[in-house]
N, C-alpha and C positions, 0 to 999 in steps of 0.2 A: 633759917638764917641765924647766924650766932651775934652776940650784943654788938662786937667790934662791928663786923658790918655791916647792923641795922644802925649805929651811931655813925658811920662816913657815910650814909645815904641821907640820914639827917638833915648833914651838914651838906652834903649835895644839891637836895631839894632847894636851900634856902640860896641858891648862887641863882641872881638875875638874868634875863635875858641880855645877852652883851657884853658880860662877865665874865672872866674865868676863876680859877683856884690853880694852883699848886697840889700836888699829891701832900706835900710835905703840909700845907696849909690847910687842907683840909683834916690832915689828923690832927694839926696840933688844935685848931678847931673843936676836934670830937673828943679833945682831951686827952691825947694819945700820940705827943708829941714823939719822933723819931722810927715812925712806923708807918712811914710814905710809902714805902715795899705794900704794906699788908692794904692799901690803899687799893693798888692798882689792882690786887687777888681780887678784893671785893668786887670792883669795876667788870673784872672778868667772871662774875657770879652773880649778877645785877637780875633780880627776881622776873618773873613772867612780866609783873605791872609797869618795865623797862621804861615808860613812857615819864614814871614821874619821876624817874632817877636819871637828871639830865649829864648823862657820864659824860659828852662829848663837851661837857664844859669843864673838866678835869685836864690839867696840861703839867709836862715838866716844871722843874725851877727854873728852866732856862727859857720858860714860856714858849718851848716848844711842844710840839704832839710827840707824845712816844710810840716810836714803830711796834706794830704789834704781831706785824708779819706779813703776808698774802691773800688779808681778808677783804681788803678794801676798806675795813675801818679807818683807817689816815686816811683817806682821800676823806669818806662819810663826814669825820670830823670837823674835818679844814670848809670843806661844804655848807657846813651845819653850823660853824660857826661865822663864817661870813656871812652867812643869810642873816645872821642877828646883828650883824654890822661890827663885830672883832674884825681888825685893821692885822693882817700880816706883813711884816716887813718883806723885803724881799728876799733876805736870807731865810727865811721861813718862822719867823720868832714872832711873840705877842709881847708887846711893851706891855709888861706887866705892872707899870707903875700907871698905866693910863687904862688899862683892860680888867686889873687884877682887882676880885673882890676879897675885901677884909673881912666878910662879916657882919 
């Protein structure tokens, strides 16, 4: 695992149960402000011990989930994060002013 990714896993572990992040806010977090991209790489390389790097709490700027494709992960996510009590609009977005953690 190289530094940049073990630092946005960091900064992942520390997001509450109920809580989201931003791609963008989690790098500027790990100190690595405008490297929201290299965010979501890491996301997609998330170690064996998956369980303590709570990805599914990782979302858009637009507090929405980003498609990742055909795997079922969006559905997994949106699941995973209702069950912690995240409020999805019905457009499909996370008022991230009331969901979003700072840190």
């Amino acid at each position: 695992m190289n530094a940049q990714h073990a630092a946005f896993y960091a900064v992942i572990r520390t997001i509450p149960e109920g809580w989201v992040m931003s791609y963008g806010a989690v790098a500027k977090a790990a100190g690595l402000p405008r490297h929201a991209r290299h965010v979501g790489v890491a996301l997609k390389q998330v170690p064996d011990d998956a369980a303590s790097v709570p990805w599914w709490r990782v979302v858009n700027g637009e507090g929405r989930i980003s498609p990742r494709g055909l795997d079922g992960s969006d559905d997994l996510q949106r699941v995973l994060l209702e069950a912690e009590g995240v409020q999805f609009a019905d457009n499909g977005r996370i008022d991230l002013r009331r969901f979003g953690w700072g840190g």
